[in-house]
The first five atom37 places (N, CA, C, CB, O) and aatype in JSON, in Angstrom:
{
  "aatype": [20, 20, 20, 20, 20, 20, 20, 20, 20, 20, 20, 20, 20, 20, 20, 20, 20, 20, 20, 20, 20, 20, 20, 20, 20, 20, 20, 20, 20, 20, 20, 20, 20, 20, 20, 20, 20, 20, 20, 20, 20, 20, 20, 20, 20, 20, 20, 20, 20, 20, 20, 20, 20, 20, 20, 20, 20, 20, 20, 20, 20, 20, 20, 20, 20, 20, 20, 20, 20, 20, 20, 20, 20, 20, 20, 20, 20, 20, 20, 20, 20, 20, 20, 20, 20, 20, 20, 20, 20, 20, 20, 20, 20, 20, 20, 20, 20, 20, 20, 20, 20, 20, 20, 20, 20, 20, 20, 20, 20, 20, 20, 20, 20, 20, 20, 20, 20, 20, 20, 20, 20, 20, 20],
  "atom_mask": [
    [1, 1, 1, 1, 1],
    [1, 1, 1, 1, 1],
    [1, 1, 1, 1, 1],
    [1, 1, 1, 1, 1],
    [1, 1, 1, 1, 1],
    [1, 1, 1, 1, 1],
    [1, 1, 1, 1, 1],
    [1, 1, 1, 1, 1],
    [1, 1, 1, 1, 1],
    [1, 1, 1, 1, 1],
    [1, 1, 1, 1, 1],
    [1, 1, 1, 1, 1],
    [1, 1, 1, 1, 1],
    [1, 1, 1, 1, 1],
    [1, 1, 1, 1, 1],
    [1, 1, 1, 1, 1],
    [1, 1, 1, 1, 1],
    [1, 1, 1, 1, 1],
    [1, 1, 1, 1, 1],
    [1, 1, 1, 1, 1],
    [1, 1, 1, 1, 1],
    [1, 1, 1, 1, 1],
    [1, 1, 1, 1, 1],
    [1, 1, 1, 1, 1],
    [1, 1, 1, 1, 1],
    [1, 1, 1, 1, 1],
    [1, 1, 1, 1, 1],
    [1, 1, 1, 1, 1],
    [1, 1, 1, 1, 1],
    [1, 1, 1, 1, 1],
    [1, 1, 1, 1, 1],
    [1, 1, 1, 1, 1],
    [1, 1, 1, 1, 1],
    [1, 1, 1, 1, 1],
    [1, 1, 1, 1, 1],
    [1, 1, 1, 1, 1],
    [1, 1, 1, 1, 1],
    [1, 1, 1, 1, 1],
    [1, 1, 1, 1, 1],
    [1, 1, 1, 1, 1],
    [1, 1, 1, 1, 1],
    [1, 1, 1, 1, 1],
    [1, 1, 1, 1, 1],
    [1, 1, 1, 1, 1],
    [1, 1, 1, 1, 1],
    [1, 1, 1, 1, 1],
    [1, 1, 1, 1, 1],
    [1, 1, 1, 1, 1],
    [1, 1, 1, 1, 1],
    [1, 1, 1, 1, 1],
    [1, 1, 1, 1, 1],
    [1, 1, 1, 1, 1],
    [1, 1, 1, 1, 1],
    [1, 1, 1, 1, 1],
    [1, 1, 1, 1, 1],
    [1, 1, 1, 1, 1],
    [1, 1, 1, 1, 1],
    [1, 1, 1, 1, 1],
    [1, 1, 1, 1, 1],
    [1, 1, 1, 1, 1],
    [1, 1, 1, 1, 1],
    [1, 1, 1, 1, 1],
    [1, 1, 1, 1, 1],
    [1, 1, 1, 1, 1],
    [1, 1, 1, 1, 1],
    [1, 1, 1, 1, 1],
    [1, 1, 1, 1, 1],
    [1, 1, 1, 1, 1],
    [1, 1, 1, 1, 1],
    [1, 1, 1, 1, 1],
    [1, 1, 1, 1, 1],
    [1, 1, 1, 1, 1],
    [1, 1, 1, 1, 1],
    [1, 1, 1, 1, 1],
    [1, 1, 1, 1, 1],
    [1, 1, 1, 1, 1],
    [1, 1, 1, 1, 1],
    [1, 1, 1, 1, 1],
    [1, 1, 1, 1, 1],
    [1, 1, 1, 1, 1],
    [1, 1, 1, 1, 1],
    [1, 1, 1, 1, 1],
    [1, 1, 1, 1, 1],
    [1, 1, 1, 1, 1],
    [1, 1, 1, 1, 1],
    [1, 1, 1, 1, 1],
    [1, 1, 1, 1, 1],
    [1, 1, 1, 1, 1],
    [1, 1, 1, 1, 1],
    [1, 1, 1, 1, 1],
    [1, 1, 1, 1, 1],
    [1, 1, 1, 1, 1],
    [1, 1, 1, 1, 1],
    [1, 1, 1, 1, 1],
    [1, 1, 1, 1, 1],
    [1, 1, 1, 1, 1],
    [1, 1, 1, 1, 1],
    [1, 1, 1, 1, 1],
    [1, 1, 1, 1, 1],
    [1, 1, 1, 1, 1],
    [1, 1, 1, 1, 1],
    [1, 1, 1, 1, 1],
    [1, 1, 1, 1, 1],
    [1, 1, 1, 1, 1],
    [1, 1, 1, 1, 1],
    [1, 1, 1, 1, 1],
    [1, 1, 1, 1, 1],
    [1, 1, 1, 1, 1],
    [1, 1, 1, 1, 1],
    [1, 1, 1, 1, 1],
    [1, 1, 1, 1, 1],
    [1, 1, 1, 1, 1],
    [1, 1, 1, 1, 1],
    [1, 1, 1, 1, 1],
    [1, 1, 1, 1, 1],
    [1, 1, 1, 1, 1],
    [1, 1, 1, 1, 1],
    [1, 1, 1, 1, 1],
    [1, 1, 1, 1, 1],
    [1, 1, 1, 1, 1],
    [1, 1, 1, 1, 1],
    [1, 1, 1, 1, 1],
    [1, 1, 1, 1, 1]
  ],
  "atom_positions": [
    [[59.16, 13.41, -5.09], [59.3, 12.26, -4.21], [58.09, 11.31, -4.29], [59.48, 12.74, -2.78], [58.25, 10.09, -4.27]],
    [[56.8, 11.94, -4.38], [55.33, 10.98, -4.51], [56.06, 10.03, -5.63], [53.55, 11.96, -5.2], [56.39, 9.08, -4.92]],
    [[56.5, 9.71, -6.95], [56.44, 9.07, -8.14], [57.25, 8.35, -7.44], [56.73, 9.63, -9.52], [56.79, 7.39, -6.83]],
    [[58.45, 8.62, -7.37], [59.24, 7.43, -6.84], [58.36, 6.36, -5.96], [60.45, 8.0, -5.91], [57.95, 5.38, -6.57]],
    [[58.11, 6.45, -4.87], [57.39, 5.91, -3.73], [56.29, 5.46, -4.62], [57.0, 6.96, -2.45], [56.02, 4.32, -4.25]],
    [[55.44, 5.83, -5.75], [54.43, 5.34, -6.65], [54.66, 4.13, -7.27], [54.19, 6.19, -7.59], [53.81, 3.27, -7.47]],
    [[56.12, 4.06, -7.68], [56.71, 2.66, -8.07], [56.33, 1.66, -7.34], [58.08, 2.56, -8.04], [55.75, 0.64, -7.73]],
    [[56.73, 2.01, -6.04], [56.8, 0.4, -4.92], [55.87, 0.65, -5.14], [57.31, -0.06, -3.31], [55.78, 0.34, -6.33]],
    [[54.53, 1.22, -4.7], [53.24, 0.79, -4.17], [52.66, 0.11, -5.32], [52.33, 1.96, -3.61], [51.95, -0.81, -4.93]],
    [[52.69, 0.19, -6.15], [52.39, -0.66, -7.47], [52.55, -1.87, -7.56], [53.02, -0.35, -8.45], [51.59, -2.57, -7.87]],
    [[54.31, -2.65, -7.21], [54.58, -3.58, -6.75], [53.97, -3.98, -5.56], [55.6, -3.55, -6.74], [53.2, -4.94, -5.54]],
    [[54.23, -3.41, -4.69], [53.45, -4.01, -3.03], [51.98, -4.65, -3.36], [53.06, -2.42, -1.67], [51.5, -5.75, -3.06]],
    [[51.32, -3.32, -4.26], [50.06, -4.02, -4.28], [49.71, -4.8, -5.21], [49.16, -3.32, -4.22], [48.55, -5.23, -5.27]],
    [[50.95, -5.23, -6.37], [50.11, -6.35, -7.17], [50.96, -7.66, -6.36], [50.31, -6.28, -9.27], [50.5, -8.78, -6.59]],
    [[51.75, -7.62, -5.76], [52.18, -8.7, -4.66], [50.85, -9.05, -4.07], [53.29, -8.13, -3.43], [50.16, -10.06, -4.21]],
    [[50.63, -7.8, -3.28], [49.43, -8.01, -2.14], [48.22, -9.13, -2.98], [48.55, -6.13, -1.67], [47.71, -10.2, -2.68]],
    [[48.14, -8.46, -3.84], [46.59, -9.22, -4.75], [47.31, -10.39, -4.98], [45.84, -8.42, -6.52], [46.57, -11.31, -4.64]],
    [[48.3, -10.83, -5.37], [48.92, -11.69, -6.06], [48.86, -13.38, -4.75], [50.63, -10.83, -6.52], [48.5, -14.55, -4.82]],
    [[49.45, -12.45, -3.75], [49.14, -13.56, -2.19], [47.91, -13.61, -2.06], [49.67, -13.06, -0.58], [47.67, -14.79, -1.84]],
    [[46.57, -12.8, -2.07], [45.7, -13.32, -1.96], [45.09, -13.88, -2.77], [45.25, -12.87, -1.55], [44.3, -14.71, -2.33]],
    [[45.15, -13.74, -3.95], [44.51, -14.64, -5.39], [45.18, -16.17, -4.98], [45.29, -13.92, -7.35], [44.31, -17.04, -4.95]],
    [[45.88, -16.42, -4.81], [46.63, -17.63, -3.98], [46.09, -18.26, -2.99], [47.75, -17.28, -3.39], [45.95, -19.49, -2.96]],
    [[45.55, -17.06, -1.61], [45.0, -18.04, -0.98], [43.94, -17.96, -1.18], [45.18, -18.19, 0.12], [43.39, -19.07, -1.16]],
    [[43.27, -17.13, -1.39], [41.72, -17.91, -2.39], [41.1, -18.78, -2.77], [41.51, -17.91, -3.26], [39.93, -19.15, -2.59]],
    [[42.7, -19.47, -3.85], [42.43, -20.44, -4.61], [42.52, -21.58, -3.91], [43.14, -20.45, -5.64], [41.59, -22.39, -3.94]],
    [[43.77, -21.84, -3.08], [43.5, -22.6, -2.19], [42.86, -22.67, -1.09], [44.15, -22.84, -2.01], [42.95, -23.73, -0.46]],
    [[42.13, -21.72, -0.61], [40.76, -22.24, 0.49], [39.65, -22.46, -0.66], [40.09, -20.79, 1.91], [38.51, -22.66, -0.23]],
    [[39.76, -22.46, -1.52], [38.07, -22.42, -2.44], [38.36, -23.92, -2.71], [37.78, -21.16, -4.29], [37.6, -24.84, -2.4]],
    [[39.63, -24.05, -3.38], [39.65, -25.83, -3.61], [39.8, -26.88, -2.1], [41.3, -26.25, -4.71], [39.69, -28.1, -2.17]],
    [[39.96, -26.44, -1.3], [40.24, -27.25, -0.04], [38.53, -26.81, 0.45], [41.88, -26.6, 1.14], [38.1, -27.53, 1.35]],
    [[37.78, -25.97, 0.06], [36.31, -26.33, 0.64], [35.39, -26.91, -0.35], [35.57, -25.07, 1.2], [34.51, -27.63, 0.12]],
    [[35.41, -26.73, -1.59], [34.79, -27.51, -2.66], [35.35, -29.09, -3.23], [34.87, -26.54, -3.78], [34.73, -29.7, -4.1]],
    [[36.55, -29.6, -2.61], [36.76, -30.96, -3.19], [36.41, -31.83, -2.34], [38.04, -31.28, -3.58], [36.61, -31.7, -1.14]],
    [[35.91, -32.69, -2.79], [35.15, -33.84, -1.66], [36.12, -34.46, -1.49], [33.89, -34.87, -2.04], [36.91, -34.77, -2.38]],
    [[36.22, -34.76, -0.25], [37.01, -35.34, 0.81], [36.71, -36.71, 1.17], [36.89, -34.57, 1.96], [36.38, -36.8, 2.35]],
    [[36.73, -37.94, 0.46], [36.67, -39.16, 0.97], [38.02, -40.1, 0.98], [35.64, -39.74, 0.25], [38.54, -40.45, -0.08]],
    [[38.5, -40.47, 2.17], [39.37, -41.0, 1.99], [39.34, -42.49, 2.19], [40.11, -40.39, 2.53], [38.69, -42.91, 3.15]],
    [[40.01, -43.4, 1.36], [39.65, -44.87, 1.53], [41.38, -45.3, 1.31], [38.26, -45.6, 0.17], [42.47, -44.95, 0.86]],
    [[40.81, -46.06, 1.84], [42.51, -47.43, 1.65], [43.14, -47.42, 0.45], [42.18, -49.32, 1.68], [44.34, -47.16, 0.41]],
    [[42.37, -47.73, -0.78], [43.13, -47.81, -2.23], [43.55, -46.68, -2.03], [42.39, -48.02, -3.67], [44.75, -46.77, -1.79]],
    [[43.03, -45.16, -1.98], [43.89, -44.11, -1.82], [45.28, -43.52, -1.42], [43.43, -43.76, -1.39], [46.18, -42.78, -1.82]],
    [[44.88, -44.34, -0.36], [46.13, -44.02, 0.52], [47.6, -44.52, 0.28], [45.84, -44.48, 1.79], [48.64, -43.99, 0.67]],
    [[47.4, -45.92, -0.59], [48.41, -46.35, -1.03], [49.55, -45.68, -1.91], [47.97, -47.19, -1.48], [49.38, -44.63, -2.53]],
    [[50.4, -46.22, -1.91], [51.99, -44.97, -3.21], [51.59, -45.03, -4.19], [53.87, -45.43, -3.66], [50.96, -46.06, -4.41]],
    [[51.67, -44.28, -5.03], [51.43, -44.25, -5.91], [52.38, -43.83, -6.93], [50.6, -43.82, -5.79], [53.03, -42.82, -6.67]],
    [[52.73, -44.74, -8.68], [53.97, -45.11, -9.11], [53.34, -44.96, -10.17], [54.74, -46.33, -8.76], [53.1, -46.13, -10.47]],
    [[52.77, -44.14, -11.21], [52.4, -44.04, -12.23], [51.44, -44.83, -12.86], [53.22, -44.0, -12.7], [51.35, -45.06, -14.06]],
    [[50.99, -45.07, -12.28], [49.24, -46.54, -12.47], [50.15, -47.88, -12.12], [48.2, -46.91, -14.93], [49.88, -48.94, -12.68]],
    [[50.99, -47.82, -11.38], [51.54, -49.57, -11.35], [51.8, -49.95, -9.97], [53.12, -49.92, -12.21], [52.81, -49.49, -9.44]],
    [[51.14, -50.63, -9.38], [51.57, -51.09, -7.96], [52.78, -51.03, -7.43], [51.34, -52.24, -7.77], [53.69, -51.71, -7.89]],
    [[52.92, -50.31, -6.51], [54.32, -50.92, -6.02], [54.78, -52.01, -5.42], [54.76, -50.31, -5.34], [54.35, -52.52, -4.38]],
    [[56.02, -52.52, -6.38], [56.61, -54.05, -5.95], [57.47, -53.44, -5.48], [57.04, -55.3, -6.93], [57.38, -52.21, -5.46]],
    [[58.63, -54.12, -4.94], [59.7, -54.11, -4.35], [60.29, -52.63, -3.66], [60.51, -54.68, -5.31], [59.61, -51.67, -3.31]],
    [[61.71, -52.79, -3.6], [62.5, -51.65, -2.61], [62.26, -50.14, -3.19], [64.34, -51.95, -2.58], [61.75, -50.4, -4.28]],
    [[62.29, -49.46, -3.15], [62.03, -48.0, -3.73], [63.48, -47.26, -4.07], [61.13, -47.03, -2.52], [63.65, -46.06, -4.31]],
    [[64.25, -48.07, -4.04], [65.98, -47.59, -4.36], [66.22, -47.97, -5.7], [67.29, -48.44, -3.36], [65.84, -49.1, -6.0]],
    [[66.87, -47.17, -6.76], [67.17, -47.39, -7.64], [68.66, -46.72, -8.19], [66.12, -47.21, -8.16], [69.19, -45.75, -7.66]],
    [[68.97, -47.15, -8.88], [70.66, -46.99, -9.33], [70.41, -45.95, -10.66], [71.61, -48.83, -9.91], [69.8, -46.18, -11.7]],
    [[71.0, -44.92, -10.27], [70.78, -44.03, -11.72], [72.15, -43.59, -12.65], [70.01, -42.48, -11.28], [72.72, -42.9, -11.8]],
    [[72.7, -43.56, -13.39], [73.82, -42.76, -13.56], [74.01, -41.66, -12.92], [73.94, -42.46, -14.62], [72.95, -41.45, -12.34]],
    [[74.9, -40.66, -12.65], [75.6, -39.45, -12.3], [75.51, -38.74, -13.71], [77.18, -39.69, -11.7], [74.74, -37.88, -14.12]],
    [[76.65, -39.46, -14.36], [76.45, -38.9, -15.97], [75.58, -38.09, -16.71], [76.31, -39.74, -16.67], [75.8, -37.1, -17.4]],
    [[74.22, -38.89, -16.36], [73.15, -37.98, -16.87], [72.33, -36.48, -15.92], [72.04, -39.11, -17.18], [71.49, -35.72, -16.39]],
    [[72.78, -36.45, -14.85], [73.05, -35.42, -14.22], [74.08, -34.23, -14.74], [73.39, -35.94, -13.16], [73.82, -33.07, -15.07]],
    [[75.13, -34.83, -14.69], [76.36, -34.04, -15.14], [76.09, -33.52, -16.52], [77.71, -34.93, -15.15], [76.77, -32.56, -16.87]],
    [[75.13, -34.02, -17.44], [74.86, -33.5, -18.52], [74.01, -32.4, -18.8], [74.57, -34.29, -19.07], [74.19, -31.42, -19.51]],
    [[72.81, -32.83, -17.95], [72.06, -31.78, -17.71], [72.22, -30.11, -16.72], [71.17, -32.54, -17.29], [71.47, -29.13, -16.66]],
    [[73.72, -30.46, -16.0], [73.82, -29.39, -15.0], [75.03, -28.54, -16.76], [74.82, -30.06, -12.78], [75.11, -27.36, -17.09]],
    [[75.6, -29.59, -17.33], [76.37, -28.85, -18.78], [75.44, -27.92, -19.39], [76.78, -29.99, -20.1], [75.75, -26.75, -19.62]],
    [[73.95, -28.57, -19.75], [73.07, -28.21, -20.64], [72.73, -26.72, -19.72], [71.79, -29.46, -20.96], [72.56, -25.84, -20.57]],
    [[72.58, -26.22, -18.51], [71.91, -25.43, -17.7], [72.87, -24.4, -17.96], [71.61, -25.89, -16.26], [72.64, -23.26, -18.36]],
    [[74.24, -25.04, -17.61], [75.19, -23.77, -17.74], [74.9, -22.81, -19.5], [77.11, -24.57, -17.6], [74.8, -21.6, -19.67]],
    [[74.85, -24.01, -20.62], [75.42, -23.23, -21.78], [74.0, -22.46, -22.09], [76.12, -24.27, -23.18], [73.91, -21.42, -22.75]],
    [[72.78, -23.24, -21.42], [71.04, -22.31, -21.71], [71.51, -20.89, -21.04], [69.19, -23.15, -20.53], [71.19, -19.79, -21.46]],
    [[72.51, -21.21, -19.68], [71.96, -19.66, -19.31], [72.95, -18.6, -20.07], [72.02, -19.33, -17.48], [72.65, -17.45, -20.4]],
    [[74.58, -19.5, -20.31], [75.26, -18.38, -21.59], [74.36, -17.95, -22.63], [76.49, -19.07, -22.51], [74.35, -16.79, -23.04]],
    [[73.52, -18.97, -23.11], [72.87, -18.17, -24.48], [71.93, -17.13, -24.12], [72.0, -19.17, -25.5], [71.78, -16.21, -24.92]],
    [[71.06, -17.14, -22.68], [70.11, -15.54, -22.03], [71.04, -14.92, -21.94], [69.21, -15.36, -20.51], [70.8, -13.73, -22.13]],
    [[72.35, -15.2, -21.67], [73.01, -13.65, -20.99], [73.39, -13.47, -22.48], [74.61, -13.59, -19.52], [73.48, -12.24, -22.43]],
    [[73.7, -13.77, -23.83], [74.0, -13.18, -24.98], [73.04, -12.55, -25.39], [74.41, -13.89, -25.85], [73.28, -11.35, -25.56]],
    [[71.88, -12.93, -25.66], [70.5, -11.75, -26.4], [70.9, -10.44, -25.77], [68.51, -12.12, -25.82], [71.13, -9.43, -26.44]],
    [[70.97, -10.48, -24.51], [70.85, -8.51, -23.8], [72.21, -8.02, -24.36], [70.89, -8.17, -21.49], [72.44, -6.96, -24.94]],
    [[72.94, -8.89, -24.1], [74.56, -8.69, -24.52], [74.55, -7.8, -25.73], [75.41, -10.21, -24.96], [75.03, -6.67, -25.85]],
    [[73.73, -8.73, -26.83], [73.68, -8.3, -28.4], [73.17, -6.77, -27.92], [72.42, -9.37, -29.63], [73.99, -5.86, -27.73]],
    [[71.91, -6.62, -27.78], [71.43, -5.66, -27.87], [72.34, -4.54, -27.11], [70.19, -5.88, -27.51], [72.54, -3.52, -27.77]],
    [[72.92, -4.6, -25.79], [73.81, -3.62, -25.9], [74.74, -3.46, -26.23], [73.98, -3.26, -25.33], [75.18, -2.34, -25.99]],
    [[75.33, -4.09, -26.7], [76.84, -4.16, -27.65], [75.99, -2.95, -28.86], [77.44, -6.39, -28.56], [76.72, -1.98, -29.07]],
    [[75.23, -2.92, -29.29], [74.63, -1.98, -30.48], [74.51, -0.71, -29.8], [73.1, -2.45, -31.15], [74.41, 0.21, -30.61]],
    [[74.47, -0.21, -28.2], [73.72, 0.69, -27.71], [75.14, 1.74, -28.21], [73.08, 0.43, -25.96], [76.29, 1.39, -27.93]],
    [[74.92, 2.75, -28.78], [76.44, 4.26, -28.61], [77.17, 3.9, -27.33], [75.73, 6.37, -28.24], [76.57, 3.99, -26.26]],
    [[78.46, 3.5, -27.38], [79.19, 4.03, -26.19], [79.26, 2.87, -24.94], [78.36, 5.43, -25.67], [79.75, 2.99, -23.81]],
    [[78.69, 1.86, -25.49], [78.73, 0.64, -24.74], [79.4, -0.15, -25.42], [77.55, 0.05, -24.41], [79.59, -1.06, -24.62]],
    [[80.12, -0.57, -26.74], [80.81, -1.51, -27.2], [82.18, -1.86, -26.67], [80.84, -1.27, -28.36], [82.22, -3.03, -26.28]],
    [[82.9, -1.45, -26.59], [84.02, -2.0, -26.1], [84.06, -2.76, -24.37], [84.97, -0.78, -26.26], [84.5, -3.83, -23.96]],
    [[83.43, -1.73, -23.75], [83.14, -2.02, -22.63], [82.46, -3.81, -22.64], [82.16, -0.78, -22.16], [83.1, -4.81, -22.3]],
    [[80.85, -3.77, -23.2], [80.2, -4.63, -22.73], [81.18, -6.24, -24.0], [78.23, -4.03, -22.88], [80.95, -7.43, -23.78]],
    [[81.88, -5.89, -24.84], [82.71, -6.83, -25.52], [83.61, -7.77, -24.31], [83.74, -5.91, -26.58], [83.58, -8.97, -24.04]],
    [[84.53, -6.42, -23.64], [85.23, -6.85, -22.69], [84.79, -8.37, -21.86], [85.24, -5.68, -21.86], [85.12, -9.55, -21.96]],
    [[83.74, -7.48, -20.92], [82.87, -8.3, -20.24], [82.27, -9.15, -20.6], [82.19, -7.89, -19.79], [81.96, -9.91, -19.69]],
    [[81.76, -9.56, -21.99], [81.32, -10.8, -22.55], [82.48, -11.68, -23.23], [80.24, -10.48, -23.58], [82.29, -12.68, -23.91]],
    [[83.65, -11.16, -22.94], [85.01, -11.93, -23.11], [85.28, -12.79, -21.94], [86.26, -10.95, -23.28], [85.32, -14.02, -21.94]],
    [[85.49, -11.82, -20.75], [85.8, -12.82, -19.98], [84.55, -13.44, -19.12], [86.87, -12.34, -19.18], [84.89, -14.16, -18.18]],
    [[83.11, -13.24, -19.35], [81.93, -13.88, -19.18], [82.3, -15.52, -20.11], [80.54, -12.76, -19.85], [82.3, -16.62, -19.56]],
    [[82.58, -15.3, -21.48], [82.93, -16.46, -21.91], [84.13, -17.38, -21.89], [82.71, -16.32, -22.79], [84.22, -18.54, -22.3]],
    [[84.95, -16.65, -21.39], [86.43, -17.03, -20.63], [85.83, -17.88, -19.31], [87.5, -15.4, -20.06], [85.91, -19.06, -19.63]],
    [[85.5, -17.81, -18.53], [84.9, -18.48, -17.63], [83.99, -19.57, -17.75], [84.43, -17.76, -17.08], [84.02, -20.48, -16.93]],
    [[83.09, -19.56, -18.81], [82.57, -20.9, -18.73], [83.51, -21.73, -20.1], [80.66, -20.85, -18.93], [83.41, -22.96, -20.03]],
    [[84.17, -21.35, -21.01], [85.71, -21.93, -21.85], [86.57, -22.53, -20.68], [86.81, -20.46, -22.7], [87.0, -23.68, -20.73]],
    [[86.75, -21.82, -19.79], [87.66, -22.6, -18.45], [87.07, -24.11, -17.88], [87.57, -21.47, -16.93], [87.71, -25.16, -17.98]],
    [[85.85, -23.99, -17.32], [84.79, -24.37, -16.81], [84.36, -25.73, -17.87], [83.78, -23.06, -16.71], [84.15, -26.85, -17.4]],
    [[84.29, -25.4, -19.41], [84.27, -26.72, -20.32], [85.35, -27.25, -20.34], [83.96, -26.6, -21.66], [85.39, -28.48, -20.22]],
    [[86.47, -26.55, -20.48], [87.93, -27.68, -20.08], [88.25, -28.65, -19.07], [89.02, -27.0, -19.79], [88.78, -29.75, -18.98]],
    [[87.6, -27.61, -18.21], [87.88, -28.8, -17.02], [87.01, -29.89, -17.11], [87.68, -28.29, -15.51], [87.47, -31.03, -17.16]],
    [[85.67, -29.64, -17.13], [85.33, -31.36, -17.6], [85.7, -31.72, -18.54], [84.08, -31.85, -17.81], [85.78, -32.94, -18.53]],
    [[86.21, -30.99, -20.02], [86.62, -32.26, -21.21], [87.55, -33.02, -20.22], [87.6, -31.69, -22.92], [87.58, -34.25, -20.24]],
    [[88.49, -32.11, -19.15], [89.88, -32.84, -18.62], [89.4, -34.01, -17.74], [90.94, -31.76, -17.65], [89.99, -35.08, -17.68]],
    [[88.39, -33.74, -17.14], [88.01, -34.53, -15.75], [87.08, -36.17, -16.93], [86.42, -33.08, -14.26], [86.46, -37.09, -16.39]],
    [[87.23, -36.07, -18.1], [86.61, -36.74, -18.7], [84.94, -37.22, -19.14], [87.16, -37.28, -18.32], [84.46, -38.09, -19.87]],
    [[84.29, -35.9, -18.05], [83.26, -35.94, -18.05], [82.44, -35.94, -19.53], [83.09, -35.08, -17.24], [81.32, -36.44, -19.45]],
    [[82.65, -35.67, -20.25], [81.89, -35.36, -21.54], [82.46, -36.23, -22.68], [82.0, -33.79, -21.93], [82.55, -35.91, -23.86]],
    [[82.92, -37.72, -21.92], [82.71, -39.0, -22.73], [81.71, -39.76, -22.51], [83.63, -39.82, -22.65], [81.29, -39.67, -21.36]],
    [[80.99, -40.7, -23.39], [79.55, -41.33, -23.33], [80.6, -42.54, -23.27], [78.15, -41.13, -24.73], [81.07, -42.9, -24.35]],
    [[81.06, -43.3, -21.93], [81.46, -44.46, -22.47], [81.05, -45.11, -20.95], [83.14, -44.55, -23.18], [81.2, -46.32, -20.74]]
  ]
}
């Protein structure tokens, strides 16, 4: 029973160190950075360029919708590496095939529907 229970405490305590290396860092930089605050400071700040006008801007959707495409097919390609490797393990092939069938059945569904919804035209 000790080993088991040896696990967590391992975790707990590189957590533990882990929260305090954290706040450490931030009370050491919040007592060592000089603190002067002036007017130019305080102003928005827009990548070195003053701010002119309204702060609203018009973006496409599109390029959203592309990038939430791109997220889905990054995370199909992590879930294939482990896949590979156990598809090789004795006694796991058919099984973990299955499941990476209809793992890819689901996002095949999932690309249809936007080819259908027209999403994945540049026009």
């Amino acid at each position: 029973m000790p080993d088991y229970f040896h696990g967590y405490a391992v975790v707990g305590l590189v957590a533990v160190v882990g929260v305090l290396f954290v706040g450490v860092a931030f009370s050491a930089g919040r007592l060592l950075r000089p603190v002067v605050p002036t007017r130019e400071k305080m102003l928005t700040y827009e990548c070195g360029v003053d701010p002119v006008g309204e702060g609203w801007a018009h973006t496409q959707i599109r390029y959203y919708v592309y990038a939430f495409l791109y997220v889905i097919f990054a995370v199909d390609s992590v879930f294939l590496f482990p896949w590979a490797t156990v598809f090789d393990a004795p006694g796991f092939g058919g099984i973990t095939l299955a499941e990476m069938f209809v793992f890819l059945g689901f996002l095949t569904v999932g690309l249809l529907y936007a080819y259908k919804k027209g999403v994945l035209e540049w026009t």
